[in-house]
BAZAPA-283765 format. One record per residue (C-alpha): x, y, z. Coordinates in steps of 0.1 Angstrom, whole numbers. Layout:
REM BAZAPA-283765
R      c1      c2      c3
R       X       Y       Z
...
***
This chain:
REM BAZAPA-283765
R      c1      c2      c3
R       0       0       0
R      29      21       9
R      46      20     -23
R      14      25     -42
R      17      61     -27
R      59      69     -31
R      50     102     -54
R      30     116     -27
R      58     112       0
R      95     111     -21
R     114     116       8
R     112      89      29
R      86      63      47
R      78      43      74
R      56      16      92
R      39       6     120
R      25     -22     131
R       9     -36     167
R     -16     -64     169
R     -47     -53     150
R     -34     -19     137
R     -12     -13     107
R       1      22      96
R      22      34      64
R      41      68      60
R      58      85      27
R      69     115      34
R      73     151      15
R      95     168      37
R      84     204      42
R      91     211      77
R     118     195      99
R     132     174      75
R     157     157     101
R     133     152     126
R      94     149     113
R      99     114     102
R      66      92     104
R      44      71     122
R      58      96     142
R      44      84     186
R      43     105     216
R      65      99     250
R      57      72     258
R      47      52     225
R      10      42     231
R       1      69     201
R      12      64     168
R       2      91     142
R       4      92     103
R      -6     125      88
R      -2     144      52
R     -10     184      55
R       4     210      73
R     -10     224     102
R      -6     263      99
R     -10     274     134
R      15     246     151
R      39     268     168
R      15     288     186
R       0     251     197
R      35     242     207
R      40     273     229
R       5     262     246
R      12     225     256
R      55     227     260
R      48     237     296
R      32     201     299
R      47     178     272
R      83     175     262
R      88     183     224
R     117     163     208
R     115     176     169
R     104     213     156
R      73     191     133
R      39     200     128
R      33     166     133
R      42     163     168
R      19     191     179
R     -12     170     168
R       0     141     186
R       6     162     223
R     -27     183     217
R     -46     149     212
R     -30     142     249
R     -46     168     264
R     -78     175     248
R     -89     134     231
R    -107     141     195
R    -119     173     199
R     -84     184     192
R     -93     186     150
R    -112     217     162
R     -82     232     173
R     -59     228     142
R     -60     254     115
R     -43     241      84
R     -48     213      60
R     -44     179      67
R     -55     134      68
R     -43     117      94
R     -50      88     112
R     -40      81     150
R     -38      51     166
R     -43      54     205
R     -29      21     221
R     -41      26     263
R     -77      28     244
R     -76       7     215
R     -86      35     194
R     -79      46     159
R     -89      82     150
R     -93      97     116
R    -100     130     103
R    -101     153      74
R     -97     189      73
R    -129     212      71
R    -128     221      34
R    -116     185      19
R     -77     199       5
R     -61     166      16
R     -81     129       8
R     -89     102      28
R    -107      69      15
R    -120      38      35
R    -132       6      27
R    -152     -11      56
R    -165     -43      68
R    -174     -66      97
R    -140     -76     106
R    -117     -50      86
R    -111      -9      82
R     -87      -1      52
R     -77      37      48
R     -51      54      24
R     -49      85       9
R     -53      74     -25
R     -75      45     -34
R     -54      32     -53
R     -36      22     -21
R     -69       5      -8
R     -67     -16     -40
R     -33     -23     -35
R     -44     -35      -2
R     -68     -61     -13
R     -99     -42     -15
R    -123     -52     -42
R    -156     -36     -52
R    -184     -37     -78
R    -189      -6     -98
R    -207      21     -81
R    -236      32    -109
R    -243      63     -87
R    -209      75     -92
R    -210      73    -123
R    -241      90    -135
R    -227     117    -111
R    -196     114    -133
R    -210     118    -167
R    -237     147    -154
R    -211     167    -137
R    -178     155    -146
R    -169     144    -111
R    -180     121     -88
R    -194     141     -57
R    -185     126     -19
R    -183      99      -2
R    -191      83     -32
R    -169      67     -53
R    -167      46     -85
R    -165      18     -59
R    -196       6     -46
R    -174      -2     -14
R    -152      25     -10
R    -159      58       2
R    -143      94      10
R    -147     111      41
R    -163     140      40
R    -143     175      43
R    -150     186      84
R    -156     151      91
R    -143     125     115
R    -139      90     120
R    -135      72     155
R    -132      28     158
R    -130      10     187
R    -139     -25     197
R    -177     -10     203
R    -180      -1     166
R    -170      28     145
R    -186      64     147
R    -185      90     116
R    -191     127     128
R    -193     165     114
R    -168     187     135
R    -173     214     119
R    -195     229      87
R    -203     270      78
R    -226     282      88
R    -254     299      62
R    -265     328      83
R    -251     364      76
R    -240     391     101
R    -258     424      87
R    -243     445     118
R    -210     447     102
R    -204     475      77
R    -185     476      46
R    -157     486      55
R    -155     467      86
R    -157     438      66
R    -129     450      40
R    -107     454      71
R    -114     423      86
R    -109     407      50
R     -74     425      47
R     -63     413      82
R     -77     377      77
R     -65     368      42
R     -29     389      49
R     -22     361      82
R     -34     335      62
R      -4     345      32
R      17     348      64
R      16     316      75
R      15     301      49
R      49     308      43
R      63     287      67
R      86     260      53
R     122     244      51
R     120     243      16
R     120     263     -18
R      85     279     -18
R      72     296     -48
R      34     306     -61
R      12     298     -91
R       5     330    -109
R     -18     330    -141
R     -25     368    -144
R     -59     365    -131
R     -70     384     -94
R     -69     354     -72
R     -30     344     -81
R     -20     380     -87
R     -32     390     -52
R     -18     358     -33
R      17     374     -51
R       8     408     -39
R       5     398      -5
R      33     373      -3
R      51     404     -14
R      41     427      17
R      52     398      36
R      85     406      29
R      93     376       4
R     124     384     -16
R     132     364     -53
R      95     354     -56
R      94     327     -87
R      61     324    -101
R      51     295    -123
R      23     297    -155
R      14     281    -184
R      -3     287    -216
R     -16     273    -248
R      -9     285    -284
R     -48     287    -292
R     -54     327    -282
R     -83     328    -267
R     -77     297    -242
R     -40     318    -235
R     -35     336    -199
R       5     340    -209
R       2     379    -213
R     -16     383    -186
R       5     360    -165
R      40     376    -177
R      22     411    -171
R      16     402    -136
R      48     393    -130
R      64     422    -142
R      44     444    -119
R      57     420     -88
R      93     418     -99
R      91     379     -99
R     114     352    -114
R      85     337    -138
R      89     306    -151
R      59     301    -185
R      58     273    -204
R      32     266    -234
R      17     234    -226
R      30     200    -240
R       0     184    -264
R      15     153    -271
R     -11     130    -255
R      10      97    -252
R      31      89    -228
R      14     113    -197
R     -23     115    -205
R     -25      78    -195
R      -2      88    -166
R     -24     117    -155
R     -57      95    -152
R     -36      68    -134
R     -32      94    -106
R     -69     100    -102
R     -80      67     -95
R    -117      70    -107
R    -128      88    -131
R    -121     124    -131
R    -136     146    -162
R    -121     182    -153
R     -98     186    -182
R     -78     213    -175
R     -64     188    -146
R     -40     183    -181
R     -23     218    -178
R     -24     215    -136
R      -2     180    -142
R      22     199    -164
R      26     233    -142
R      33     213    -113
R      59     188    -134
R      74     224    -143
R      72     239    -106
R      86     210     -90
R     118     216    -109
R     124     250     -89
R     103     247     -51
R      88     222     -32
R      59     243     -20
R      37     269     -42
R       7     289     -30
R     -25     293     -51
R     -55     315     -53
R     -79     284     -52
R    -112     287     -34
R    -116     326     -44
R    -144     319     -67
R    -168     298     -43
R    -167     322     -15
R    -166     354     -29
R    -191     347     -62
R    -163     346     -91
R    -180     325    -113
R    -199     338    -145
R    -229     315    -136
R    -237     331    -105
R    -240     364    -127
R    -266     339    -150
R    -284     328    -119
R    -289     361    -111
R    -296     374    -147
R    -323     347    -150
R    -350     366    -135
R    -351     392    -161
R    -356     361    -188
R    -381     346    -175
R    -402     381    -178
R    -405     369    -216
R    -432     347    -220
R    -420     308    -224
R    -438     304    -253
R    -418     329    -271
R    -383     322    -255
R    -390     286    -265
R    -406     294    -299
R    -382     315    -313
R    -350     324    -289
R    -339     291    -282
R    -352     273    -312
R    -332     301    -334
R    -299     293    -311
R    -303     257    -316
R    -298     259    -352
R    -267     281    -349
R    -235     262    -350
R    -208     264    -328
R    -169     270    -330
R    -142     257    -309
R    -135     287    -291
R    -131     297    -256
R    -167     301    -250
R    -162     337    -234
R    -157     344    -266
R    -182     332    -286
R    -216     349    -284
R    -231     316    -302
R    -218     292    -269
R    -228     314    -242
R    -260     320    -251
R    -267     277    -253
R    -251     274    -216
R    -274     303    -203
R    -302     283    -222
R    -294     252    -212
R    -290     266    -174
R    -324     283    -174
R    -339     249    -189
R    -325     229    -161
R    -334     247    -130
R    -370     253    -148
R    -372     212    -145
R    -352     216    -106
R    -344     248     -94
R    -318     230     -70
R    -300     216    -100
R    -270     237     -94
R    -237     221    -104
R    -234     224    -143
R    -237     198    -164
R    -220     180    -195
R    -245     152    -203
R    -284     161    -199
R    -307     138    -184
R    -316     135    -220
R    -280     127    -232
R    -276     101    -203
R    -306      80    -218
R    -293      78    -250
R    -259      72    -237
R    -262      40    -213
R    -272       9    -224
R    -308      -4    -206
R    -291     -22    -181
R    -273       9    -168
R    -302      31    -172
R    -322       1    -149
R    -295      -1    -126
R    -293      36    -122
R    -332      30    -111
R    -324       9     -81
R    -295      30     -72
R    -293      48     -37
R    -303      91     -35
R    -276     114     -34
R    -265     131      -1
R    -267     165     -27
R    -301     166     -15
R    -290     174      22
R    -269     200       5
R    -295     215     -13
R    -320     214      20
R    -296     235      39
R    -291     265       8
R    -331     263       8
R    -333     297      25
R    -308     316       8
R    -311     339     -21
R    -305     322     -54
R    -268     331     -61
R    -261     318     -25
R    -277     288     -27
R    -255     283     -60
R    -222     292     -40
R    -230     267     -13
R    -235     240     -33
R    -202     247     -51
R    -183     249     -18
R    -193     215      -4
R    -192     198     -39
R    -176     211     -65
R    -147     225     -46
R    -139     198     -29
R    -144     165     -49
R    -135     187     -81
R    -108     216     -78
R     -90     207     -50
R     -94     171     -63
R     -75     181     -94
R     -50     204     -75
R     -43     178     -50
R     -37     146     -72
R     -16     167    -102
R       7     183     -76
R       9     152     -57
R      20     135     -87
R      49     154     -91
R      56     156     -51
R      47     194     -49
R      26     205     -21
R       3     235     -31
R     -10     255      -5
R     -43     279      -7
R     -46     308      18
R     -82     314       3
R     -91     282      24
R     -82     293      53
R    -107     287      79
R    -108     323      93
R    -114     333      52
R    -139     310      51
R    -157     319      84
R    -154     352      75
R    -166     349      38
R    -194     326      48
R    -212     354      70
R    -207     382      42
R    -238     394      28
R    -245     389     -10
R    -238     420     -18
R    -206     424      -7
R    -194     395     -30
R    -222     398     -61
R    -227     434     -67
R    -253     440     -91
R    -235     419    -120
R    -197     427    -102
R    -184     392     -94
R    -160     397     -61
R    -173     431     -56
R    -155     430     -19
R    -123     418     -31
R    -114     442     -57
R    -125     471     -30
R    -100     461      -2
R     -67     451     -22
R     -71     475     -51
R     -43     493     -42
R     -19     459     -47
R     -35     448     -80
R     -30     472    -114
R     -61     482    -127
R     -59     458    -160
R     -59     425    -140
R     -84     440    -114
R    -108     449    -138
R    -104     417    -163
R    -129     397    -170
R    -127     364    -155
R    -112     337    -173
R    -116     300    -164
R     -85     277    -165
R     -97     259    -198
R     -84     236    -227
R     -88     243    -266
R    -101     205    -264
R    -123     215    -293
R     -92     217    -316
R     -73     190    -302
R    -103     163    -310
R     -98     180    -344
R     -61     179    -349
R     -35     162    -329
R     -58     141    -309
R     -83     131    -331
R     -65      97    -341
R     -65      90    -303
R    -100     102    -299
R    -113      73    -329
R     -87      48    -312
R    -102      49    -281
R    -139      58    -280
R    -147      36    -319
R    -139       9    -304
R    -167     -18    -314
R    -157     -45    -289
R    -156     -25    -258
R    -188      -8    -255
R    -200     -29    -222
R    -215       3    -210
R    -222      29    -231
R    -241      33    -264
R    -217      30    -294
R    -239      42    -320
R    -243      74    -299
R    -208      83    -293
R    -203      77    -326
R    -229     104    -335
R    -211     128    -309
R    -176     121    -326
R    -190     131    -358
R    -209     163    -355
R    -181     171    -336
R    -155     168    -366
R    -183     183    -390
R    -181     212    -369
R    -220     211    -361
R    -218     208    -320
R    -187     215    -297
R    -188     181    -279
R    -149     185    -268
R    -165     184    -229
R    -182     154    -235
R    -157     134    -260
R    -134     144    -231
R    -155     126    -201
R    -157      94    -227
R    -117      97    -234
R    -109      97    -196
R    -134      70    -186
R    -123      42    -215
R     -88      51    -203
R     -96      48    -169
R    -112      14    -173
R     -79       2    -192
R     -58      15    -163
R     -82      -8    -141
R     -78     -36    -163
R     -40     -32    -165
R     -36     -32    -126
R     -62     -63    -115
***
């Protein structure tokens, strides 16, 4: 299991094992390299502790306990294992920081797991009667022994979304544990538990610029100590806000020949590069910019690997190179991740919001003649920010979906639609008999809030999680680069959760709070630009230099076990004939053949 996970940990490893309990360590040495070596125990060995993160806030725990424990390394790692001492499991609530770990308390006969409150680092378990298997990685569960039918839940949640939302997995007997979530095992049975979740309700008594001082003060500690490390440390910066003001502020913290990682794509209109280089010309930073590499074999296979599942966010491809890339200068990088979910920087919260003022035309008339006009129209290959045709069919498509659910928030690649004409009837009967989501839970608690919130809380316990920090965890990790997001603090969070609307939507201003406190650290021409998601000209490359990969993989006539040949075969071609851009969906039926060869490979 261990050696399934060596690219996480390159450093070093180690094991542990007493009677019923077995733990396994690979380390990426970031702090105390000499002495943070793991399972790392406490004085007198009855607790064992195995843990990937960093806890942020470990040397003002240190100064708290020293008076009553003795400290023999400088480690992170050692403060969780003395604050478990004195408080038992309620000591997660007192770590600030991301981490997994599992602790194994001898005197008790207790193993204790837990995952940080926003879901940056994994944990997976497989369960039964008689055993408990845990890794960070499932692929380590699998190496383990585990087996598991395929979880049909997962993946319709997987061809509808383009990830599979948690605790479910493509495994029928493998789950994740939720972000803010603990696990406690003993010989009286095994308890799962919430230690935390945000809360939905807003504090109105604060004023503006109360809360853009408390947003300055909060997000400027969080870059602080976030800086802590025994290693090279550098930043992602791709000339949008979020990176360029994670640079700022690292700046003001007094950090001295900055290097600053990008890359970009030769199609234009998917490019940040100008942007990116601009950026770092205004912060003085060493940049490092590389055009992406689009010569599929040889690391796409590779990339899916590291996923375990499948995973349909495609721009996972350029993450997997800039981390290759970073890893060659630092060992740690910062990142503006998490920005958009808190403070409303998504374009589809400006739709959600822009919907009311379409539905004031009558439906007959939007259906009639608006949508039936923009379904003839055919589309380019394009960014779709720059295409009038494309943006319009999203907006459709979104105001078409929440009129059949107004909770169906995440977007979507396949419709319900699409999906019947995809699977073959005895998925679509499976499917039938399949458990409810626990999206519905989500959904129940956003009931009360306006419609953009209700959007953004959604996002933040799904598709953050179990999508971007999914992708930012497993393509760093590949490379053994540990990227660190001071957006994702939990005093940002906190604080952003009890924000008003307002302060983050403003009228049609995404991160209307944001731009007001740091303007003065961010020039005008990245403050003011447009956002731009972190896409792939897929459209082209299913056109050019991956098409023969594309009719390699997905014509296949003998391996269509699934999934309806004859309509992925219709997608393929209107695709090439330029009638549909179905890059988004060729994509999700590239990485999930692929993924099922990978399977096949390793059994």
């Amino acid at each position: 299991m261990g050696d399934r996970l060596k690219h996480r940990g390159p450093d070093g490893s180690g094991h542990y094992i007493n009677g019923p309990i077995g733990l396994v360590h690979t380390r990426l040495a970031v702090i105390d390299a000499a002495g943070g070596a793991q399972p790392m125990f406490n004085t007198d060995k009855r607790i064992a502790l195995v843990f990937n993160g960093e806890i942020y806030n470990y040397k003002e725990l240190r100064r708290s306990l020293q008076d009553q424990y003795s400290f023999i390394t400088q480690s992170d790692t050692e403060a969780i294992i003395h604050l478990y001492e004195e408080v038992g499991i309620d000591c997660v609530k007192e770590l600030r920081g991301m981490f997994a770990f599992a602790l194994w308390d001898q005197r008790e006969k207790k193993l204790f797991l837990a995952r940080d409150r926003v879901g940056q680092k994994p944990l997976y378990y497989h369960q039964t009667e008689n055993h408990f298997f845990f890794a960070s990685e499932i692929r380590a569960l699998l190496a383990g022994g585990v087996t598991s039918a395929l979880n049909y839940t997962a993946l319709d949640l997987y061809f509808k979304n383009q990830f599979i939302t948690g605790p479910e997995t493509i495994y029928e007997d493998i789950q994740s544990l939720p972000p803010g979530h603990c696990i406690t095992l003993d010989a009286a049975g095994s308890e799962l538990k919430a230690y935390w979740s945000p809360s939905t309700a807003t504090d109105a008594n604060m004023h503006e610029k109360e809360y853009c001082e408390a947003l300055r003060s909060t997000l400027s500690e969080a870059v602080r100590l976030r800086l802590i490390s025994d290693v090279p440390l550098g930043a992602f910066l791709s000339g949008g806000l979020d990176s360029s003001l994670i640079v700022a502020l690292m700046r003001n913290e007094g950090v001295n020949d900055l290097k600053t990682f990008s890359i970009g794509f030769k199609a234009e209109s998917f490019d940040e590069t100008p942007f990116a280089n601009a950026a770092a010309a205004y912060y003085q930073t060493e940049h490092q910019s590389k055009l992406m590499n689009v010569e599929a074999e040889g690391f796409l296979s590779r990339m899916i690997e590291h996923f375990d599942q499948p995973f349909g966010d495609a721009s996972s491809l350029a993450v997997y190179q800039l981390s290759e890339n970073t890893k060659k200068s630092v060992t740690v990088a910062l990142s503006g991740d998490g920005s958009d979910e808190l403070f409303s920087g998504y374009r589809r919260y400006v739709a959600r919001k822009f919907l009311k003022y379409y539905h004031f035309i009558p439906k007959s008339i939007r259906t009639t003649f608006i949508e039936r006009f923009l379904s003839r129209l055919p589309e380019n290959t394009a960014y779709y920010r720059e295409s009038f045709v494309k943006q319009m069919k999203l907006f459709i498509d979104f105001s078409n979906r929440l009129d059949r659910d107004p909770f169906d928030l995440i977007p979507e690649t396949f419709s319900r639609t699409e999906l019947d004409a995809l699977y073959l009837p005895h998925v679509a009967e499976a499917l039938k008999k399949s458990k409810n989501h626990h999206m519905e839970k989500y959904r129940a608690e956003g009931a009360g809030l306006d419609e953009v919130s209700q959007m953004m809380w959604v996002d933040f316990h799904s598709y953050l999680p179990d999508d971007i920090l999914v992708k930012v965890d497993r393509m760093s990790m590949a490379h053994g680069l540990e990227i660190r997001s001071p957006f994702l603090d939990q005093e940002v969070v906190d604080l952003a959760m009890k924000m008003p609307i307002n302060l983050k939507l403003n009228g049609f201003q995404e991160k209307y709070i944001l731009k007001k406190t740091f303007s003065s650290l961010v020039p005008s021409e990245i403050l003011n630009r447009k956002k731009h998601g972190f896409m792939l000209p897929l459209g082209d490359w299913f056109k050019g230099e991956w098409k023969p990969l594309l009719e390699s993989v997905l014509l296949k006539q003998d391996r269509f076990g699934l999934l309806n040949a004859q309509y992925i075969r219709k997608l393929f071609q209107e695709h090439q004939e330029g009638r549909r851009d179905h890059s988004q969906k060729l994509w999700l039926l590239l990485v999930f053949f692929l993924w099922e060869e990978s399977v096949a490979m390793n059994v």
